[in-house]
Backbone bond lengths (Angstrom), bond angles and torsions (degrees), N, CA, C in turn:
res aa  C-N    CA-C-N  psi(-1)  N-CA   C-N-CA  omega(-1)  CA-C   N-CA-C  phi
1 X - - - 1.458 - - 1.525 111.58 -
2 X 1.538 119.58 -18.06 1.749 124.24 -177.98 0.838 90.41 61.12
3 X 1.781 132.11 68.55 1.288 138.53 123.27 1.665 99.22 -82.42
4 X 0.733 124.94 -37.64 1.501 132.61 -157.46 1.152 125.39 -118.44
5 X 1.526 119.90 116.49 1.911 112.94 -166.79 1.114 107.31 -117.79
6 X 1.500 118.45 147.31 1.673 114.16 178.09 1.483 100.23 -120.20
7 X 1.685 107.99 158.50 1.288 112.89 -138.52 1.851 85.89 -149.17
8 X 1.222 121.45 92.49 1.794 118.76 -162.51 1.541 91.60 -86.51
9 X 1.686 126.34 143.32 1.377 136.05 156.23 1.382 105.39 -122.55
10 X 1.149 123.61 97.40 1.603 142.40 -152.59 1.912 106.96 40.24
11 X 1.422 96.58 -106.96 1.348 109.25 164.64 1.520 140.56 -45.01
12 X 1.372 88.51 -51.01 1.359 97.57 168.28 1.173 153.95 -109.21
13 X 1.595 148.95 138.81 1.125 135.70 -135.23 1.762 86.95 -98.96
14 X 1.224 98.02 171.07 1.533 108.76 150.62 1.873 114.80 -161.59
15 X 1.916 101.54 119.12 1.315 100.96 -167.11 1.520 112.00 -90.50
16 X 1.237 118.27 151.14 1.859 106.54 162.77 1.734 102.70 -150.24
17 X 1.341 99.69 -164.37 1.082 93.36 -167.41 1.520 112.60 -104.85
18 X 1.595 125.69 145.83 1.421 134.90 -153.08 2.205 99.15 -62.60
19 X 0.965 122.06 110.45 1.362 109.47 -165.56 1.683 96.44 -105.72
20 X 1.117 121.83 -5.78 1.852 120.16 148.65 1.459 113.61 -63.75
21 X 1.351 152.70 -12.50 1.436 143.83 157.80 1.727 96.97 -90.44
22 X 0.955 142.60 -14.58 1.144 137.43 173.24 1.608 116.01 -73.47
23 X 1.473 118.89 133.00 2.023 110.42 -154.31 1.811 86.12 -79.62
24 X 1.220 92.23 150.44 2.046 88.57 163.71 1.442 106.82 -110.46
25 X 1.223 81.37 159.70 1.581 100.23 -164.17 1.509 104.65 -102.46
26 X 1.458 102.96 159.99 1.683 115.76 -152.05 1.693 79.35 -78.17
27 X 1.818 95.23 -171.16 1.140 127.84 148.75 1.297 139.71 -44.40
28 X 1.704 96.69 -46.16 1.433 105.38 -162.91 2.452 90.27 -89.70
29 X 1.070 105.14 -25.51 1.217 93.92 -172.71 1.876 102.17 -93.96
30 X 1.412 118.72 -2.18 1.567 112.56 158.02 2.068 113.02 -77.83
31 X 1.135 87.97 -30.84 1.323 76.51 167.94 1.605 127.76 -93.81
32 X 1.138 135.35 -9.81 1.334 164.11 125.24 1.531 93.84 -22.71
33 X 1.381 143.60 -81.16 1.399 144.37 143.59 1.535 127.89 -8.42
34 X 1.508 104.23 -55.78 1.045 110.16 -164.97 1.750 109.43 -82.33
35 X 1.540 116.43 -31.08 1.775 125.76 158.53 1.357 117.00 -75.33
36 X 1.317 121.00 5.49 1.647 114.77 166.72 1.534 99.48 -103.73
37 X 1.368 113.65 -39.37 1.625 124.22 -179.46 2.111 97.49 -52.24
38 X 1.381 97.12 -49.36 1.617 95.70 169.78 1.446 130.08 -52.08
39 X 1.408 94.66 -44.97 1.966 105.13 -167.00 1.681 87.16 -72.62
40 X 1.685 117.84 -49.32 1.530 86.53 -152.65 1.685 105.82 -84.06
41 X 1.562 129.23 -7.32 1.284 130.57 132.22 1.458 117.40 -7.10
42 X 1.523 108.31 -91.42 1.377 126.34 175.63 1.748 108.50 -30.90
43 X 1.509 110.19 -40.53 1.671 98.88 -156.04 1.462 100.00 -108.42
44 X 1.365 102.07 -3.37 1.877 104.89 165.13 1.621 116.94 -67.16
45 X 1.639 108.61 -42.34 1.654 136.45 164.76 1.585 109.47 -48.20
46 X 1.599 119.13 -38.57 1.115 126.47 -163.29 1.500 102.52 -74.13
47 X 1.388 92.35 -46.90 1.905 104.59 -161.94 1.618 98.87 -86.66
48 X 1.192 140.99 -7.26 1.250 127.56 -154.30 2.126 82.57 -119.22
49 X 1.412 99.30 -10.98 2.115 82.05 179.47 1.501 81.82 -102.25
50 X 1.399 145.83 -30.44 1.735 145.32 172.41 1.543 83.69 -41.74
51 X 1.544 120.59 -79.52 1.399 121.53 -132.81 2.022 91.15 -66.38
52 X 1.606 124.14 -29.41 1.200 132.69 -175.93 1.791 112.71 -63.63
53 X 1.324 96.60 -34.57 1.410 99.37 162.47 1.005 145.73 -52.45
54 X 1.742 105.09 -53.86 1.228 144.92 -170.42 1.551 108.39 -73.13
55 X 1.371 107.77 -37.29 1.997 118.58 175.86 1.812 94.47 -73.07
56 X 1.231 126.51 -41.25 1.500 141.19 -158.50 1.832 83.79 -59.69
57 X 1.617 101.38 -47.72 1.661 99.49 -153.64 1.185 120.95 -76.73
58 X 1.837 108.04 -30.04 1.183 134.48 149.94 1.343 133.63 -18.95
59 X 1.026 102.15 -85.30 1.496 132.38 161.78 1.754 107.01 -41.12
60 X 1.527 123.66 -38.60 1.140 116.84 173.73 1.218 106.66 -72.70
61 X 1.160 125.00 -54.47 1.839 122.99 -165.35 1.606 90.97 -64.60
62 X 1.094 124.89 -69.02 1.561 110.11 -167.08 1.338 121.74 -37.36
63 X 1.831 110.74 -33.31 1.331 86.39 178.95 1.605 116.11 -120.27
64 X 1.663 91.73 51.72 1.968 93.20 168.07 1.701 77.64 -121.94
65 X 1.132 72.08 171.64 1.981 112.08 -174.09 1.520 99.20 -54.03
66 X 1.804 112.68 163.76 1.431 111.59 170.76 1.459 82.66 -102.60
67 X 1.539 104.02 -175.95 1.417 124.31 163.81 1.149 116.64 -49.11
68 X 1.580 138.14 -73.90 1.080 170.87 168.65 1.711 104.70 -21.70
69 X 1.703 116.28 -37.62 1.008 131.34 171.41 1.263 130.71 -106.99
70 X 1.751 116.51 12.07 1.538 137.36 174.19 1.102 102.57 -125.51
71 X 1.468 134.30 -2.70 1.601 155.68 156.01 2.153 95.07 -64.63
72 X 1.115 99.49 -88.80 1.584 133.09 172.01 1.681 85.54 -36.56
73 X 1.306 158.59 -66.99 1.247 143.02 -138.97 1.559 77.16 -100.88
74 X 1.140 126.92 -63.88 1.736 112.74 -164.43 1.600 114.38 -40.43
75 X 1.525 112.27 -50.82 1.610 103.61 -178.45 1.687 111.25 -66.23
76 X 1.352 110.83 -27.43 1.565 94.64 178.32 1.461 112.34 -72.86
77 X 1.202 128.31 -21.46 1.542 139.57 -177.71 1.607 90.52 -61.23
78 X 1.217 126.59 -53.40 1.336 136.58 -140.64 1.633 100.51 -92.31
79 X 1.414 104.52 -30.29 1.592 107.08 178.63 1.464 108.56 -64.41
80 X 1.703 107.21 -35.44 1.516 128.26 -156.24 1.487 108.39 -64.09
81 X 1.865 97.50 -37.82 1.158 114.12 -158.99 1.982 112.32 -78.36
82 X 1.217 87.14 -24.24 1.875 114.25 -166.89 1.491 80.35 -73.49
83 X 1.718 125.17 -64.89 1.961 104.02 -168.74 1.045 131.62 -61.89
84 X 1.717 98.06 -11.97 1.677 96.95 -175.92 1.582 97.68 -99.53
85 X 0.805 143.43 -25.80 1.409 143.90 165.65 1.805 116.39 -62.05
86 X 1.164 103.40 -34.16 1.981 108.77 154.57 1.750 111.28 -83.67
87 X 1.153 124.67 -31.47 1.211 122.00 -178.41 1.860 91.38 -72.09
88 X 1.393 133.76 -69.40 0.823 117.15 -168.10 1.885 130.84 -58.41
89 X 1.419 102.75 -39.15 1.492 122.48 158.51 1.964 96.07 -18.55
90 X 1.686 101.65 -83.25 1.551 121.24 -177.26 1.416 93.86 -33.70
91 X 1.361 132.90 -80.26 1.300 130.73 -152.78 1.033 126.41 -55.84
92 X 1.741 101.34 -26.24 1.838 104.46 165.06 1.628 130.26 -72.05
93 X 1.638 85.39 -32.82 1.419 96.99 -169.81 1.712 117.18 -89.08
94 X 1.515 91.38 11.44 1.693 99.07 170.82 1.342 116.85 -80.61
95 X 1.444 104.39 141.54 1.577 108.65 -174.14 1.680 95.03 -102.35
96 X 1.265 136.93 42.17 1.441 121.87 160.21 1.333 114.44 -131.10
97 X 1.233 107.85 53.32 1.602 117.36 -163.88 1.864 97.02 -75.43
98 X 1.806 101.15 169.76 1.607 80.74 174.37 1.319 119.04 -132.18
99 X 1.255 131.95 118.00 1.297 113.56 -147.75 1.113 108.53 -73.31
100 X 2.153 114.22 -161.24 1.574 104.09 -145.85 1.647 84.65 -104.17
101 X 1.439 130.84 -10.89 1.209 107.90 158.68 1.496 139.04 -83.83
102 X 1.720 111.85 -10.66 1.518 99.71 149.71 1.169 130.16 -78.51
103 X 1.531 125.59 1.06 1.350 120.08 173.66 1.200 109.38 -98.81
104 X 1.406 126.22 -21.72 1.381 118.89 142.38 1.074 146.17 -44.32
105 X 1.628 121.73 -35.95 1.302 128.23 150.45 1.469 116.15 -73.92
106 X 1.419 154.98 -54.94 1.195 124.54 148.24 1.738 146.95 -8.38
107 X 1.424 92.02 -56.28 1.687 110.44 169.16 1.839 91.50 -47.24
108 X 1.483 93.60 -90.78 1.698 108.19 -178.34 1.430 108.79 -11.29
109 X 1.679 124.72 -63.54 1.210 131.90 -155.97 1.767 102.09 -82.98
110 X 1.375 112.86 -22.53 1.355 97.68 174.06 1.491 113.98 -86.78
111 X 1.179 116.51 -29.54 1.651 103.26 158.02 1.789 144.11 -61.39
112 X 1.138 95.42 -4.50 1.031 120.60 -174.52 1.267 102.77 -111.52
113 X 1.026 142.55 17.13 1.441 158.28 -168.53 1.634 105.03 -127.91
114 X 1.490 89.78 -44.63 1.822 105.99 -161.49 1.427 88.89 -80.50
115 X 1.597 117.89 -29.27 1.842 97.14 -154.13 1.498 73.35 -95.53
116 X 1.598 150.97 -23.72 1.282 102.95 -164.82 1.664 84.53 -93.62
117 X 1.219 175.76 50.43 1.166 162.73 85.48 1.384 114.43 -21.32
118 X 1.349 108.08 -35.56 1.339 115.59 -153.31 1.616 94.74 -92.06
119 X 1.231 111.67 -33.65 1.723 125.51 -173.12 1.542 97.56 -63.00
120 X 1.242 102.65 -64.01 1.663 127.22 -169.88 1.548 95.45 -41.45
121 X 1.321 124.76 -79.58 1.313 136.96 -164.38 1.333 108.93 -52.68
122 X 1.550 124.95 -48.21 1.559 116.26 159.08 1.430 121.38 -58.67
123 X 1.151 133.17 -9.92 1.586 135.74 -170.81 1.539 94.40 -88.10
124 X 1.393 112.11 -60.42 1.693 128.95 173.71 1.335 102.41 -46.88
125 X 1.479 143.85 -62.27 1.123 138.36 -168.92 1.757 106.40 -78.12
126 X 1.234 129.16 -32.72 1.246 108.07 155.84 1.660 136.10 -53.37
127 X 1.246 94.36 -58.55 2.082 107.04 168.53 1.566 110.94 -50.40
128 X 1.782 127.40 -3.10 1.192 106.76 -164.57 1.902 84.02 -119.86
129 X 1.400 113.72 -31.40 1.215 122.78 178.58 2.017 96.17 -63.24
130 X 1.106 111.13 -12.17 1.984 98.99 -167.88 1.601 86.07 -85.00
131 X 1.667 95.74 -46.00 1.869 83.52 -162.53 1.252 111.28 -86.08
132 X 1.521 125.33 25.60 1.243 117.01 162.82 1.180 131.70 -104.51
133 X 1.838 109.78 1.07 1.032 133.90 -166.70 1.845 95.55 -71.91
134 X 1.429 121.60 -51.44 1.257 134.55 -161.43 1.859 96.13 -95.49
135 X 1.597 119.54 -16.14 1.148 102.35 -175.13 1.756 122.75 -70.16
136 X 1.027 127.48 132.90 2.177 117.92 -176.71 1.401 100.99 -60.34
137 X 1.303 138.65 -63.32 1.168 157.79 -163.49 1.665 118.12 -62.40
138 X 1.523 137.92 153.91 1.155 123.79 -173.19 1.309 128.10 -75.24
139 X 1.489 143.70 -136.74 1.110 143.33 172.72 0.957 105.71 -118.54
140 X 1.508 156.48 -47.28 0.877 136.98 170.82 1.439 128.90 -56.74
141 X 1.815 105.12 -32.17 1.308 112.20 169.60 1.634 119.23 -72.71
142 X 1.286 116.31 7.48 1.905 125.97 -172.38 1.446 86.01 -93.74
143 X 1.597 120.01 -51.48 1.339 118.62 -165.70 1.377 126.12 -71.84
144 X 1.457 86.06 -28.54 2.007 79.64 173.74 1.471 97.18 -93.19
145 X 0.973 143.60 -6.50 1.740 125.28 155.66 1.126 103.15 -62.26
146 X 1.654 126.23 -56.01 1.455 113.04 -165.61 1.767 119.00 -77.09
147 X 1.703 92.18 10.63 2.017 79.77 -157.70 1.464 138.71 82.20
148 X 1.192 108.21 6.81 1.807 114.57 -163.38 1.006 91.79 -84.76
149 X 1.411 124.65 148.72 1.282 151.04 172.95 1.506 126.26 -131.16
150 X 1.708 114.69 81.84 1.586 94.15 172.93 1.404 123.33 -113.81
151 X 1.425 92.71 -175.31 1.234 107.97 177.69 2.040 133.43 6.76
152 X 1.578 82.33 -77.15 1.191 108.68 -169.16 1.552 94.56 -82.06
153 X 1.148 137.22 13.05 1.950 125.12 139.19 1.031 108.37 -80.50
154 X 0.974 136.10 -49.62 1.439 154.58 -150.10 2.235 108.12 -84.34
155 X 1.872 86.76 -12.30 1.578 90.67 177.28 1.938 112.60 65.88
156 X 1.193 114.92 0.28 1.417 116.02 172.34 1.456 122.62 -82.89
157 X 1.438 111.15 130.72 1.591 107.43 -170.42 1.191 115.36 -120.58
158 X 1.178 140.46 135.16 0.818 150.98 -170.42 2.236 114.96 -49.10
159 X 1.359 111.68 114.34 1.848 111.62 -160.05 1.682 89.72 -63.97
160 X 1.673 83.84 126.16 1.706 90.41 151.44 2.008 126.62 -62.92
161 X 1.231 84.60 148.35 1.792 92.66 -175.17 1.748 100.56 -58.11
162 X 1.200 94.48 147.97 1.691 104.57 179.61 1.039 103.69 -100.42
């Protein structure tokens, strides 16, 4: 009937429809076309930053809490709040507090602990470094002949300064 034209690119055909029996349209109705092609443009933009919103808002509520589960987090907050408010109650109302000059002497006495530890253990590791200079055998193997035992078997480290 030449509704329909075929159009071969080597192999393959491609059919459409004959658009010379089809009337053309003026000016005034391409542009008539061309301001509806705009408006529904415009309101495709409208609905597609709506629908962008709407996933934005989505996505927020899904991932805050329900009631039921800001109910459930409030009483555990509130339980949390009750032990530390009896724990602290106790801590005030203890009579073995310590004042700031025995913890001053503690501090004092544990440094003085630490620096002569610290003296000691370099004195020991020097006297063992002299006789190992002349010893044939290794260091670890000197120590288990002699029995020595430090530190670092034992996993003990030396306290950081307070």
């Amino acid at each position: 009937q030449g509704r329909v034209r075929e159009k071969a690119y080597g192999k393959q055909k491609i059919y459409f429809a004959d658009q010379e029996q089809l009337p053309a349209a003026s000016d005034a109705e391409l542009r008539g076309l061309d301001g509806e092609i705009a408006a529904r443009s415009a309101q495709l933009q409208a609905l597609q930053q709506s629908c962008r919103h709407m996933e934005a808002e989505l996505k927020d509520l899904n991932s805050s809490m329900t009631t039921p589960e800001i109910a459930r987090e409030i009483e555990a907050l509130r339980k949390d709040c009750a032990s530390y408010t009896e724990k602290l109650e106790r801590m005030k109302s203890a009579t073995n507090h310590v004042t700031p000059e025995e913890k001053e002497k503690v501090c004092r006495e544990q440094q003085l602990y630490r620096r002569e530890w610290r003296r000691r253990k370099r004195m020991a590791t020097e006297l063992l470094d002299a006789i190992l200079e002349g010893y044939p055998k290794s260091k670890k193997q000197f120590f288990e002949e002699v029995g020595i035992e430090t530190d670092e078997d034992h996993g003990v480290v030396l306290p950081a300064t307070v």
